[in-house]
PyMOL Python script that loads the backbone (N, CA, C, O; Angstrom):
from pymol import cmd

cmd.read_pdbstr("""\
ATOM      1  N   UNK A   1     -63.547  -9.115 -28.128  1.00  0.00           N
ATOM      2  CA  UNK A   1     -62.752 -10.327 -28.166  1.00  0.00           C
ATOM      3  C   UNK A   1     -61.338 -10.025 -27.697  1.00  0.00           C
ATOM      4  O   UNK A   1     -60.637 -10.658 -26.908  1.00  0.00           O
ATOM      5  N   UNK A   2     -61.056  -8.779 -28.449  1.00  0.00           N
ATOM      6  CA  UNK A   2     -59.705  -8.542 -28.014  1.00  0.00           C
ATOM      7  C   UNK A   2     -59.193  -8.184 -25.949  1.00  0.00           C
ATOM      8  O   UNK A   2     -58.255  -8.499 -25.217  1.00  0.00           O
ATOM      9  N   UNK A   3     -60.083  -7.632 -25.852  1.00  0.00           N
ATOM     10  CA  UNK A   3     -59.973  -7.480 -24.139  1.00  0.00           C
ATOM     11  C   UNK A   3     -60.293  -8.973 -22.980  1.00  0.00           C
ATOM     12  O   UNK A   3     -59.948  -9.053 -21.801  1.00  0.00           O
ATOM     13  N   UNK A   4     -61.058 -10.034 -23.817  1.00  0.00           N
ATOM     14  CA  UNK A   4     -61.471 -10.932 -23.453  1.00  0.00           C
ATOM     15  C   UNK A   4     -60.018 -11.986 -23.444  1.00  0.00           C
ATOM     16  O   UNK A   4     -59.619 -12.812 -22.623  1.00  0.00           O
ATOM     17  N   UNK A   5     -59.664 -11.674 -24.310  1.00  0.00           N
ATOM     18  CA  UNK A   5     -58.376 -12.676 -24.615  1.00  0.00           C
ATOM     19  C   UNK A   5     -56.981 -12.281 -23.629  1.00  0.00           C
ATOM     20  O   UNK A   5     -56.210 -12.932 -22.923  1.00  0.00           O
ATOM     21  N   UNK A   6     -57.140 -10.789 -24.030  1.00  0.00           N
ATOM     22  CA  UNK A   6     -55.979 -10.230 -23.033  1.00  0.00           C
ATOM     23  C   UNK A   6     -56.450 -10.675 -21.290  1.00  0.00           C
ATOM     24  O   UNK A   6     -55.415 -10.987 -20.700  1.00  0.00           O
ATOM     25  N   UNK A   7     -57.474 -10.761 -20.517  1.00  0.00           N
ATOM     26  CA  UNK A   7     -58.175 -10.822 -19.619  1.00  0.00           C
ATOM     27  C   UNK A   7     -58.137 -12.188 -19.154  1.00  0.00           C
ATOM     28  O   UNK A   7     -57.990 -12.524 -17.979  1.00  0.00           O
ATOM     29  N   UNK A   8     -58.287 -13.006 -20.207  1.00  0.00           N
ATOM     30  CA  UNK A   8     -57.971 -14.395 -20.324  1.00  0.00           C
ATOM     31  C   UNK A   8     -56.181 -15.243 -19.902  1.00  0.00           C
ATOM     32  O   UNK A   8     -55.952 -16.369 -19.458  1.00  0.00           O
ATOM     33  N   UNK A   9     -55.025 -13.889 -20.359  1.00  0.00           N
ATOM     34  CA  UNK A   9     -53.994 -14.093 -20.033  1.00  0.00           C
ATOM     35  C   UNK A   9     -53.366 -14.470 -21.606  1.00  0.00           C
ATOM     36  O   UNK A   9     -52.142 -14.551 -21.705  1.00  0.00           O
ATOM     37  N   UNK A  10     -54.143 -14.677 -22.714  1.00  0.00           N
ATOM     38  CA  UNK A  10     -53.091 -15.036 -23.788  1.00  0.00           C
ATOM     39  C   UNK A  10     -53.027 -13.770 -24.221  1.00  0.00           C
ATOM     40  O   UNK A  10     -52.015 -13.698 -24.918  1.00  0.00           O
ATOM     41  N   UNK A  11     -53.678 -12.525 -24.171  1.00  0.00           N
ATOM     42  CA  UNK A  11     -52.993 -11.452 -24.776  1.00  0.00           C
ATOM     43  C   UNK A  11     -52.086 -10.851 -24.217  1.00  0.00           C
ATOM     44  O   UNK A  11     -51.485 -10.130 -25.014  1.00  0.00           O
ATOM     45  N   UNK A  12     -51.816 -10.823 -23.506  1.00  0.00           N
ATOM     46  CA  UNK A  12     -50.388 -10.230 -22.490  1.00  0.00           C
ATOM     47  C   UNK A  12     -51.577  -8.599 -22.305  1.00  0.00           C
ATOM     48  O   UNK A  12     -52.760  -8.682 -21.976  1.00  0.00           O
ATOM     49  N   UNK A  13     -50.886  -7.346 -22.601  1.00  0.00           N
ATOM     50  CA  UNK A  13     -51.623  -6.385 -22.397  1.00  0.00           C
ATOM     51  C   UNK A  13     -51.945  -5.853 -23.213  1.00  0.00           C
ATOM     52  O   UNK A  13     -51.940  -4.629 -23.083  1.00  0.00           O
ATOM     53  N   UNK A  14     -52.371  -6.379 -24.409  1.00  0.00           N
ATOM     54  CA  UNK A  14     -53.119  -5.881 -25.434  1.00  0.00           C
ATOM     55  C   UNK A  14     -53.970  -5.484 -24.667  1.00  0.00           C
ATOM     56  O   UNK A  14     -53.493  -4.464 -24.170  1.00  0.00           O
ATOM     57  N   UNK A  15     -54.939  -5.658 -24.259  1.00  0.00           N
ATOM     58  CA  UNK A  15     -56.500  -5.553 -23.419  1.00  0.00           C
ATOM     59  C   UNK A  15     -56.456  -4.143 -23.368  1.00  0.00           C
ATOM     60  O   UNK A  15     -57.552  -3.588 -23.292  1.00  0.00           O
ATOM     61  N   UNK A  16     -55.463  -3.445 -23.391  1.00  0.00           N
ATOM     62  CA  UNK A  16     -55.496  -1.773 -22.729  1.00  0.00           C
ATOM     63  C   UNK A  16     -55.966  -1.196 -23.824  1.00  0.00           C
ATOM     64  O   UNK A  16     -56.457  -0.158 -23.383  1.00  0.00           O
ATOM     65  N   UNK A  17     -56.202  -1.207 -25.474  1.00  0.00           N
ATOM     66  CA  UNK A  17     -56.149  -0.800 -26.476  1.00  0.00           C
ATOM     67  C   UNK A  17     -57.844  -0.846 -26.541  1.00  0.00           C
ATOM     68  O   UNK A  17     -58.588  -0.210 -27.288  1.00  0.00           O
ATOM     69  N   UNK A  18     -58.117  -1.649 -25.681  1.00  0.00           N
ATOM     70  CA  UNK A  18     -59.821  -1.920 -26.104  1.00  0.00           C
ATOM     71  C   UNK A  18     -60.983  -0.446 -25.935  1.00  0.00           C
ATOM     72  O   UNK A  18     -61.842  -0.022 -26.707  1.00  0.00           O
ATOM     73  N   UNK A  19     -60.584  -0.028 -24.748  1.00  0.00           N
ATOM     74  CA  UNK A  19     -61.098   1.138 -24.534  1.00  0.00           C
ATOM     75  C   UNK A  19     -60.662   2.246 -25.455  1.00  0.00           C
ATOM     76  O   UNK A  19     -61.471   2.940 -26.070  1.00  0.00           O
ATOM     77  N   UNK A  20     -59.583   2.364 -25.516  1.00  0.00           N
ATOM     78  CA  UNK A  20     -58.949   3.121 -26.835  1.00  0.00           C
ATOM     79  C   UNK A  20     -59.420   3.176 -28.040  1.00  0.00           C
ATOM     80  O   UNK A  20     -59.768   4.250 -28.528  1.00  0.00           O
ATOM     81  N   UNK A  21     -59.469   2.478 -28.437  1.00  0.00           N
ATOM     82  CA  UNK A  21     -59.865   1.361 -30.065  1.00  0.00           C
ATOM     83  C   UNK A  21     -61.519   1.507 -30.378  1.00  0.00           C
ATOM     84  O   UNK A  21     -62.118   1.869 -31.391  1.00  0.00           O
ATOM     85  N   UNK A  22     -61.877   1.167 -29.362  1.00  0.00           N
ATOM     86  CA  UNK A  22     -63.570   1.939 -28.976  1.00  0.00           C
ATOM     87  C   UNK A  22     -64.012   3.220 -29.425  1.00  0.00           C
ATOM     88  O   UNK A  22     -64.963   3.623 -30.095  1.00  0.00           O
ATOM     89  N   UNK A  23     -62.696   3.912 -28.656  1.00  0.00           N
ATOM     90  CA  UNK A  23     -63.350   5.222 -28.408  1.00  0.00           C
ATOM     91  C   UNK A  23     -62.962   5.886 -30.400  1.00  0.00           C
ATOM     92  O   UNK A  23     -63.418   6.979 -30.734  1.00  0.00           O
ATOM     93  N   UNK A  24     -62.418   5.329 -31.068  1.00  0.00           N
ATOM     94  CA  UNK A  24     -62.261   5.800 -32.135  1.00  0.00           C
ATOM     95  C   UNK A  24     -63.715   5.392 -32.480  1.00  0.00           C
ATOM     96  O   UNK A  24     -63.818   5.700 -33.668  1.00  0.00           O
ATOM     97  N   UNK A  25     -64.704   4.947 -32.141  1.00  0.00           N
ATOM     98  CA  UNK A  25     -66.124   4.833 -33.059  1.00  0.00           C
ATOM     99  C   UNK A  25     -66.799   5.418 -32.415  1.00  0.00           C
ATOM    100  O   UNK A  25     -67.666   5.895 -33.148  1.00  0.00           O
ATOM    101  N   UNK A  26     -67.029   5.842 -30.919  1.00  0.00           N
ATOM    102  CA  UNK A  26     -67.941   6.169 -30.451  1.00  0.00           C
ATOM    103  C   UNK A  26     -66.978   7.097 -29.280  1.00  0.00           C
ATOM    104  O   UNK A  26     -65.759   7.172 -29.435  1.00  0.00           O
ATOM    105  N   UNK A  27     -67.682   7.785 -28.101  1.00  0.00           N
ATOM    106  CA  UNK A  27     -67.087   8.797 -27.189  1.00  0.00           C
ATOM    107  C   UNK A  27     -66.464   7.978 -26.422  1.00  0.00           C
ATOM    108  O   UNK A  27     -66.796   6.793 -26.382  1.00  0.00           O
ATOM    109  N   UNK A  28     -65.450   8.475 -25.679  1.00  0.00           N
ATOM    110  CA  UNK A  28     -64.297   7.510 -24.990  1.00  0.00           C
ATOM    111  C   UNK A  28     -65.464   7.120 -23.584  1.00  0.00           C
ATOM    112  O   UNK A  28     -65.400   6.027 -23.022  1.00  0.00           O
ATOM    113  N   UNK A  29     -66.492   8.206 -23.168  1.00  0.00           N
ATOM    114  CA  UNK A  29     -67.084   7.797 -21.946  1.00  0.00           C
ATOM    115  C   UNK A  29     -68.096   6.779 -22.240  1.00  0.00           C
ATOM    116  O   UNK A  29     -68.395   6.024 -21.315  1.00  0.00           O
ATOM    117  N   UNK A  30     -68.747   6.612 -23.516  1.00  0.00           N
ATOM    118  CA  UNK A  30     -69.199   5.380 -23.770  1.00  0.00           C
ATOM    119  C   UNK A  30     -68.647   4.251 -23.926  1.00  0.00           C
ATOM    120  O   UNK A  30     -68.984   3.194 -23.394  1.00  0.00           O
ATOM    121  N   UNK A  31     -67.750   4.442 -24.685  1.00  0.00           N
ATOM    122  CA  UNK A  31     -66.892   3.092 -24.380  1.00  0.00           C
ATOM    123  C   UNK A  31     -66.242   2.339 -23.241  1.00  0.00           C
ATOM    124  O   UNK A  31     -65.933   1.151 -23.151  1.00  0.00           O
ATOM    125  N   UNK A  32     -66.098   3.498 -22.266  1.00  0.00           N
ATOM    126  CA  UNK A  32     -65.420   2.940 -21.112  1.00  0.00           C
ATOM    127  C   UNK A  32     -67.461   2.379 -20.233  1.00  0.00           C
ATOM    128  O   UNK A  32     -67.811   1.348 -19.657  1.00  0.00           O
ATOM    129  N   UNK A  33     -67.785   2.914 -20.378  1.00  0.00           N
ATOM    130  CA  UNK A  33     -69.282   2.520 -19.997  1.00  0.00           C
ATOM    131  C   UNK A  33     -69.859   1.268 -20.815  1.00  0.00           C
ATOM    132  O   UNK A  33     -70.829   0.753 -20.258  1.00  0.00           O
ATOM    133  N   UNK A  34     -69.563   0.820 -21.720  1.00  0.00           N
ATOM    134  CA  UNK A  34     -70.256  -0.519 -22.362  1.00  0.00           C
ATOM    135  C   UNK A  34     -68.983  -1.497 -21.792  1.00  0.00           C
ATOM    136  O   UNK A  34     -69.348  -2.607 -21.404  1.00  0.00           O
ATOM    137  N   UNK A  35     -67.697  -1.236 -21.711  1.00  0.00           N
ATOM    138  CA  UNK A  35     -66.688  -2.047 -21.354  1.00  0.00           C
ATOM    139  C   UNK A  35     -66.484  -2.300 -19.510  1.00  0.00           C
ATOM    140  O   UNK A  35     -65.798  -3.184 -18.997  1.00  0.00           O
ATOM    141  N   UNK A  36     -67.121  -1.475 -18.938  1.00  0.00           N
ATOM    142  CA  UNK A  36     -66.866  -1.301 -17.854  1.00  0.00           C
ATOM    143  C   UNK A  36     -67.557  -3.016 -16.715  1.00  0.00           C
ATOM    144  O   UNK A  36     -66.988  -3.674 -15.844  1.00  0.00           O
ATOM    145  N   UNK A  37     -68.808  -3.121 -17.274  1.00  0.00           N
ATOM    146  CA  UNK A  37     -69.733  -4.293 -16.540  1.00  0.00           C
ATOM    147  C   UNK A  37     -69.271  -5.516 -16.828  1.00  0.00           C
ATOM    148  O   UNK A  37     -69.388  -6.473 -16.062  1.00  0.00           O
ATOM    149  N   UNK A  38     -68.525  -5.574 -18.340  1.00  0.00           N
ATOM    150  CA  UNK A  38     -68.024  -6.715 -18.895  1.00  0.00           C
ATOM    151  C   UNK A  38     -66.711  -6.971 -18.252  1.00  0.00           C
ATOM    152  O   UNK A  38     -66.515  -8.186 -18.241  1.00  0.00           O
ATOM    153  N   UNK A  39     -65.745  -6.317 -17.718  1.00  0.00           N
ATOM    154  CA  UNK A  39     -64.751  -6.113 -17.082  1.00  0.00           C
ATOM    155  C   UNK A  39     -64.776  -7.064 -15.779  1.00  0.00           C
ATOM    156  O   UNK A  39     -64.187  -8.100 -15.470  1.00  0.00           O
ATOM    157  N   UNK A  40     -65.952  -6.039 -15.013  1.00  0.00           N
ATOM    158  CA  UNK A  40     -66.564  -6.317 -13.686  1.00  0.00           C
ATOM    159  C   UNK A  40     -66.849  -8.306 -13.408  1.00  0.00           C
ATOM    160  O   UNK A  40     -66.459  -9.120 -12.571  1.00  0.00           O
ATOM    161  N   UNK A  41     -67.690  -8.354 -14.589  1.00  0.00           N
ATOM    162  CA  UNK A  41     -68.047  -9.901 -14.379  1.00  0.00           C
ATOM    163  C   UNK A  41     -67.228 -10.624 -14.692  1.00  0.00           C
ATOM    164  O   UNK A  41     -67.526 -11.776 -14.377  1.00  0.00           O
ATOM    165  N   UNK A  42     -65.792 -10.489 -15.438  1.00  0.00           N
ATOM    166  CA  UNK A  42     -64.971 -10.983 -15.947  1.00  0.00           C
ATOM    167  C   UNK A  42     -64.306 -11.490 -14.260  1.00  0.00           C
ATOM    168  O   UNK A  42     -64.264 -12.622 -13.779  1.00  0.00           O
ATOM    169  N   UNK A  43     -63.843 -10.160 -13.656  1.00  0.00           N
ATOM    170  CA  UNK A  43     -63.179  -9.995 -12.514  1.00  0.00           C
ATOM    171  C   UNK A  43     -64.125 -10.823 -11.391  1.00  0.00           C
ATOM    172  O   UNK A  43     -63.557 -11.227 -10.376  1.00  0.00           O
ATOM    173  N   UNK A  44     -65.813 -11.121 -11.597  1.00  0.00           N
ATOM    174  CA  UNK A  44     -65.895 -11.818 -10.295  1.00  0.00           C
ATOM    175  C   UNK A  44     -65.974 -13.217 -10.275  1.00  0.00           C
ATOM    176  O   UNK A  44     -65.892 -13.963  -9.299  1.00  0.00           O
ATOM    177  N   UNK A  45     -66.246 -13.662 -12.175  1.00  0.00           N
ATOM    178  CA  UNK A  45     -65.829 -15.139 -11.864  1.00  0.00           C
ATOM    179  C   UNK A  45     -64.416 -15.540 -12.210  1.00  0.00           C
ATOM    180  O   UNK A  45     -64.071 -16.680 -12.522  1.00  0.00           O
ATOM    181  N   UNK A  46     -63.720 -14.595 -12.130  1.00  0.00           N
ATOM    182  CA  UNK A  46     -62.052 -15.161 -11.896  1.00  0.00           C
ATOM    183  C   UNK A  46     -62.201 -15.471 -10.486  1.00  0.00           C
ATOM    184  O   UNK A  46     -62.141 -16.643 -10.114  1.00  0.00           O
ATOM    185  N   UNK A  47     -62.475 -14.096  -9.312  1.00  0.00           N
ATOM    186  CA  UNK A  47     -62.364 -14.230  -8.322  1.00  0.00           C
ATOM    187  C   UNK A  47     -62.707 -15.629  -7.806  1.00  0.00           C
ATOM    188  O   UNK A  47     -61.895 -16.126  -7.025  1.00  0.00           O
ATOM    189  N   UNK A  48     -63.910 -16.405  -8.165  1.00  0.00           N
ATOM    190  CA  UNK A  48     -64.986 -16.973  -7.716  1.00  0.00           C
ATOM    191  C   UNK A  48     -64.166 -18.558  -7.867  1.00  0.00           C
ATOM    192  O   UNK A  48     -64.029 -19.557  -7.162  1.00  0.00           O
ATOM    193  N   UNK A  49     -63.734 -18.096  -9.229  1.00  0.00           N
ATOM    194  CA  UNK A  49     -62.913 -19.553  -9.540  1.00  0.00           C
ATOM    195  C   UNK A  49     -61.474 -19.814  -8.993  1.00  0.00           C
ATOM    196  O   UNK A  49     -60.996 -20.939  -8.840  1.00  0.00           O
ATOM    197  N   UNK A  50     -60.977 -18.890  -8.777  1.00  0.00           N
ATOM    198  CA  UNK A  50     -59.995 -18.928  -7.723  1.00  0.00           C
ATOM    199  C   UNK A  50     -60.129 -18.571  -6.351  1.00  0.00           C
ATOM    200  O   UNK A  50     -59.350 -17.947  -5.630  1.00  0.00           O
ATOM    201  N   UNK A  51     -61.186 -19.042  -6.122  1.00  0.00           N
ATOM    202  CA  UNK A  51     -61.103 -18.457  -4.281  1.00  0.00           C
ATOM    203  C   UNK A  51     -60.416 -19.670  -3.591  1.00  0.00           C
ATOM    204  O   UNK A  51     -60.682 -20.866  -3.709  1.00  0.00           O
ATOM    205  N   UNK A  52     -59.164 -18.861  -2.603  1.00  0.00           N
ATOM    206  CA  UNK A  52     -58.702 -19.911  -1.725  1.00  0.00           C
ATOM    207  C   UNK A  52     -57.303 -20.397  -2.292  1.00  0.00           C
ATOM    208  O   UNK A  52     -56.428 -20.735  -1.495  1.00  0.00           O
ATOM    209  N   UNK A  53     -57.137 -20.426  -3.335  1.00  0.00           N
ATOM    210  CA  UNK A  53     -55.997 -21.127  -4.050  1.00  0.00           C
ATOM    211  C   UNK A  53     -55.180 -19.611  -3.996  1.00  0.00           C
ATOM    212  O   UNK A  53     -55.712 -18.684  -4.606  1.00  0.00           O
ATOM    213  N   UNK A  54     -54.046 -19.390  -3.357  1.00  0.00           N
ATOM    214  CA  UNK A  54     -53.418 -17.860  -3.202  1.00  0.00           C
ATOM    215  C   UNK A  54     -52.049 -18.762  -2.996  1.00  0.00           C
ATOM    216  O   UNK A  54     -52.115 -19.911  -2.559  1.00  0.00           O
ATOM    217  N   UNK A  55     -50.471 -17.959  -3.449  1.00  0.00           N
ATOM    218  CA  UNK A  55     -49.425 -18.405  -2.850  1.00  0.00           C
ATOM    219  C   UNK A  55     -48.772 -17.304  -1.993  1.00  0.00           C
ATOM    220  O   UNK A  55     -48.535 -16.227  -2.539  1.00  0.00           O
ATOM    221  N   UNK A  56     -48.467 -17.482  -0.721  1.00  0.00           N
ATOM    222  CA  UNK A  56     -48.316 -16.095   0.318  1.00  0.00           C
ATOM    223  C   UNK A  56     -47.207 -15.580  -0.634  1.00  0.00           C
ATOM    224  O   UNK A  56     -47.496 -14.577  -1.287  1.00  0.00           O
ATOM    225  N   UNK A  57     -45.678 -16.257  -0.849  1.00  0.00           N
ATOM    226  CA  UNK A  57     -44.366 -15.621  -0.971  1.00  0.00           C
ATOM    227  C   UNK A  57     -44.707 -14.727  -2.338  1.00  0.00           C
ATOM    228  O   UNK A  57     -44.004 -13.740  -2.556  1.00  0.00           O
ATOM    229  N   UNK A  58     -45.748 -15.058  -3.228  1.00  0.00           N
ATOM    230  CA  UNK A  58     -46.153 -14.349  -4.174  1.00  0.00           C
ATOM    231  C   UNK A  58     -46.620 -13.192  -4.068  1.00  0.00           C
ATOM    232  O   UNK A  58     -46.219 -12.194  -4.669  1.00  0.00           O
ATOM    233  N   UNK A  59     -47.851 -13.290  -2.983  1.00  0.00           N
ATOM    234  CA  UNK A  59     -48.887 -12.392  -2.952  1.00  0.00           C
ATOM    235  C   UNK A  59     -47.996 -10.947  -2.186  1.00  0.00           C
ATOM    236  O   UNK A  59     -48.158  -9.746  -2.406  1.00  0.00           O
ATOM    237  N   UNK A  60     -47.155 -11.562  -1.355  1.00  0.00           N
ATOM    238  CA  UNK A  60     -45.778 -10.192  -0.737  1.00  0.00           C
ATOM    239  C   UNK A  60     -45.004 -10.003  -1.687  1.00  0.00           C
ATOM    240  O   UNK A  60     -44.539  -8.875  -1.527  1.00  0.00           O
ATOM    241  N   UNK A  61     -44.418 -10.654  -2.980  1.00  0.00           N
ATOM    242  CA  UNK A  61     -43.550 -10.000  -3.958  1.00  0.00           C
ATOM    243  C   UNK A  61     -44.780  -9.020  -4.725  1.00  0.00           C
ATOM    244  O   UNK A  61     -44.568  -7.810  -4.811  1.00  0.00           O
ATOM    245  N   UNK A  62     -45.421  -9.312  -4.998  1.00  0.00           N
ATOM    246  CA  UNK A  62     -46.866  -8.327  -5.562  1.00  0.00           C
ATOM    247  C   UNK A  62     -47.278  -7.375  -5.046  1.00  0.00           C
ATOM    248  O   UNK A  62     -47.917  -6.607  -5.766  1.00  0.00           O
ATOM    249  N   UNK A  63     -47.078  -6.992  -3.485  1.00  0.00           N
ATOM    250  CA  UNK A  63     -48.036  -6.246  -2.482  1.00  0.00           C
ATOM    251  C   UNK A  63     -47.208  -4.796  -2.995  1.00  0.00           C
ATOM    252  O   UNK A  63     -47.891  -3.882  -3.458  1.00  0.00           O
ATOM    253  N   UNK A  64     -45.706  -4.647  -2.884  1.00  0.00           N
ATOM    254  CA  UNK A  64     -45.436  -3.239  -2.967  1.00  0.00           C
ATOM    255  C   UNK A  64     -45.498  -2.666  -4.287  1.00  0.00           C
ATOM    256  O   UNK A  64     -45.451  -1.440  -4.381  1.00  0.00           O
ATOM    257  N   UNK A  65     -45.641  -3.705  -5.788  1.00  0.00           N
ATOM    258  CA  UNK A  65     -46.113  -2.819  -6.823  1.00  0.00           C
ATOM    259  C   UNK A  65     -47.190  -2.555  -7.158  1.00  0.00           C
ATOM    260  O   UNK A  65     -47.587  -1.894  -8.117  1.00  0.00           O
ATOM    261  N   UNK A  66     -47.989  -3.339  -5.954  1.00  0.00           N
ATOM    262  CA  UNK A  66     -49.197  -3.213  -6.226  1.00  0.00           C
ATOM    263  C   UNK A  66     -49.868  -1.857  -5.164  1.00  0.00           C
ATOM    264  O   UNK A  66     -50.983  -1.390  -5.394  1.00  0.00           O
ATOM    265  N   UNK A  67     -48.829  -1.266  -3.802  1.00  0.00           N
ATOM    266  CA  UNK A  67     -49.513  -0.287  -3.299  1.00  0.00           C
ATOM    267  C   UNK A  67     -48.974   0.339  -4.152  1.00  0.00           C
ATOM    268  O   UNK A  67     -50.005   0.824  -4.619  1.00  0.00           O
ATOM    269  N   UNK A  68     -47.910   0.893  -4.988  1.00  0.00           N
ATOM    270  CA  UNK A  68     -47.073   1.912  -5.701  1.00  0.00           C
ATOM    271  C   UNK A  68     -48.259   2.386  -6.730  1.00  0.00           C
ATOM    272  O   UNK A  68     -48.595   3.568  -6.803  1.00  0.00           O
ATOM    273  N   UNK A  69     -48.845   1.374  -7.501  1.00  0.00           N
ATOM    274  CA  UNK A  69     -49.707   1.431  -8.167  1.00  0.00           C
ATOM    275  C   UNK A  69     -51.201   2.129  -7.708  1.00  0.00           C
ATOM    276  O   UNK A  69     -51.665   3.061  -8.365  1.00  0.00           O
ATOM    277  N   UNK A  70     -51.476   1.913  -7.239  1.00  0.00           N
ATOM    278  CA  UNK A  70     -52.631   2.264  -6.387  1.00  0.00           C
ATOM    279  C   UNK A  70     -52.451   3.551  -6.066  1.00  0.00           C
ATOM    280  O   UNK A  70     -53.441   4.281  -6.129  1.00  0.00           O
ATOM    281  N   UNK A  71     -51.492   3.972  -5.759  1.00  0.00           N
ATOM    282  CA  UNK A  71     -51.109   5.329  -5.146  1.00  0.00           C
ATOM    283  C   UNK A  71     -51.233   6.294  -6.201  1.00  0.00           C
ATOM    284  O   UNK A  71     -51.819   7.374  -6.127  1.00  0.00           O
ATOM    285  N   UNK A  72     -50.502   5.711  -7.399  1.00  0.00           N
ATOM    286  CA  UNK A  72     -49.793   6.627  -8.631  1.00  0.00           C
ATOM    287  C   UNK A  72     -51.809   6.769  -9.437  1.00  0.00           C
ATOM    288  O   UNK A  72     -52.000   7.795 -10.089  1.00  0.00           O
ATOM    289  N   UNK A  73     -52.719   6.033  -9.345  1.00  0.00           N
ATOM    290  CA  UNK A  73     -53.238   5.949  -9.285  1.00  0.00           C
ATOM    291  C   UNK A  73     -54.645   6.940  -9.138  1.00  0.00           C
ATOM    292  O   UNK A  73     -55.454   7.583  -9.807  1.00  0.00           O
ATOM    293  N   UNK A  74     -54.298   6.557  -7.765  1.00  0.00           N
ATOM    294  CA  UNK A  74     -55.190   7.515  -6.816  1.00  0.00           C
ATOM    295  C   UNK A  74     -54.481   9.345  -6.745  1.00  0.00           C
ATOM    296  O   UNK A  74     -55.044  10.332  -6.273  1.00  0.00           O
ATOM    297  N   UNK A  75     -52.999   9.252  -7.446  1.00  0.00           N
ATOM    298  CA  UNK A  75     -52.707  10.875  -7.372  1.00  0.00           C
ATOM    299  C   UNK A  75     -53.297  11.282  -8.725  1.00  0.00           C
ATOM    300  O   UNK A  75     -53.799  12.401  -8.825  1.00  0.00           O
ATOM    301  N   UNK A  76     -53.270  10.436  -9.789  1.00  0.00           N
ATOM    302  CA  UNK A  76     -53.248  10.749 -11.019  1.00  0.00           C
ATOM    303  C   UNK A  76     -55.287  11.132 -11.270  1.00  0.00           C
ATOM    304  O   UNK A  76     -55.780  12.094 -11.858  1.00  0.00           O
ATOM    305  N   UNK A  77     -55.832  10.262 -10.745  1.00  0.00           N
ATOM    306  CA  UNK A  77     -57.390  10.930 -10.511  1.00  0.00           C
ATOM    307  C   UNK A  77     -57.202  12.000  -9.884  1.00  0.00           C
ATOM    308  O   UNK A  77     -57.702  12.985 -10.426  1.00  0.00           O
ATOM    309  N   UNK A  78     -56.448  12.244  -8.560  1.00  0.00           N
ATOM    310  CA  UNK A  78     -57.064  13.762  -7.886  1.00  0.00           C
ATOM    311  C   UNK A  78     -56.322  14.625  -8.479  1.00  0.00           C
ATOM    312  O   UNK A  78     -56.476  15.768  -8.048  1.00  0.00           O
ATOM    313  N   UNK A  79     -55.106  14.431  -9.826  1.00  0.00           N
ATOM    314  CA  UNK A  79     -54.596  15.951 -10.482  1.00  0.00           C
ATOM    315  C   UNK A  79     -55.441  16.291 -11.506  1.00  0.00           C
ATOM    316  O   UNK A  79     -56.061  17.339 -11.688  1.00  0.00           O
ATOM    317  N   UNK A  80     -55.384  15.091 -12.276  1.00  0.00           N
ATOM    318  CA  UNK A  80     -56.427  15.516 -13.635  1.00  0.00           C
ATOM    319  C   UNK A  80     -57.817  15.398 -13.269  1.00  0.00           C
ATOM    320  O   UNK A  80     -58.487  14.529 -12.711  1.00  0.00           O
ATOM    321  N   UNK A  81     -58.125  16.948 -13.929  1.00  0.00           N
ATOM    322  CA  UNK A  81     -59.224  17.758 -14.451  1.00  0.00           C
ATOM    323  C   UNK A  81     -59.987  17.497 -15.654  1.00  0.00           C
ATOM    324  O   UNK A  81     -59.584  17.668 -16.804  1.00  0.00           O
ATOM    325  N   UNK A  82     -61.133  17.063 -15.290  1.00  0.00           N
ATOM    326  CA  UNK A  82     -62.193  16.591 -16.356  1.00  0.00           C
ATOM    327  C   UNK A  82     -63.049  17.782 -16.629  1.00  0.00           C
ATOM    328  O   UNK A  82     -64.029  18.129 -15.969  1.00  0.00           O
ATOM    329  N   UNK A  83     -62.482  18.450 -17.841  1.00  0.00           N
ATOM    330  CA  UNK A  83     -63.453  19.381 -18.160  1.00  0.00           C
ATOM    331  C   UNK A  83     -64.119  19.275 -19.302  1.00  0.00           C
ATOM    332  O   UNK A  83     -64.984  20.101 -19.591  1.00  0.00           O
TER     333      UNK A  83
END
""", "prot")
cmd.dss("prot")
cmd.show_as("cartoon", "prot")
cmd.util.cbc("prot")
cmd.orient("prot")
């Protein structure tokens, strides 16, 4: 409920705690694995319900924290070591 709500937009970013909060009952890779599909479908009928409706001057104030992100991202998978 709690990731659903945050996901929804009234939790602000609570939602991040869900995987966390999880993993105190069970292994963090299960939890991110039962949370992971629910995520997914969350993300394609947002997509689905917003297709088309975009505001450009927005989507360019968004674009450079959104490559910054992506980047910090993509370094932070190829340093850390899953052992």
């Amino acid at each position: 409920i709690l990731v659903g709500l945050s996901k929804g937009g009234f939790g602000g970013a609570v939602g991040f705690v869900g995987v966390p909060l999880m993993a105190l009952a069970m292994p963090p890779v299960q939890a991110a694995a039962i949370l992971l599909p629910i995520l997914c479908l969350m993300d394609i009928v947002s997509v689905w319900t917003w297709w088309g409706v975009y505001d450009r001057k927005m989507l360019a104030d968004m674009m450079p924290g959104a490559v910054i992100g992506i980047g910090l991202g993509w370094l932070t998978a190829a340093l850390v070591r899953a052992e």
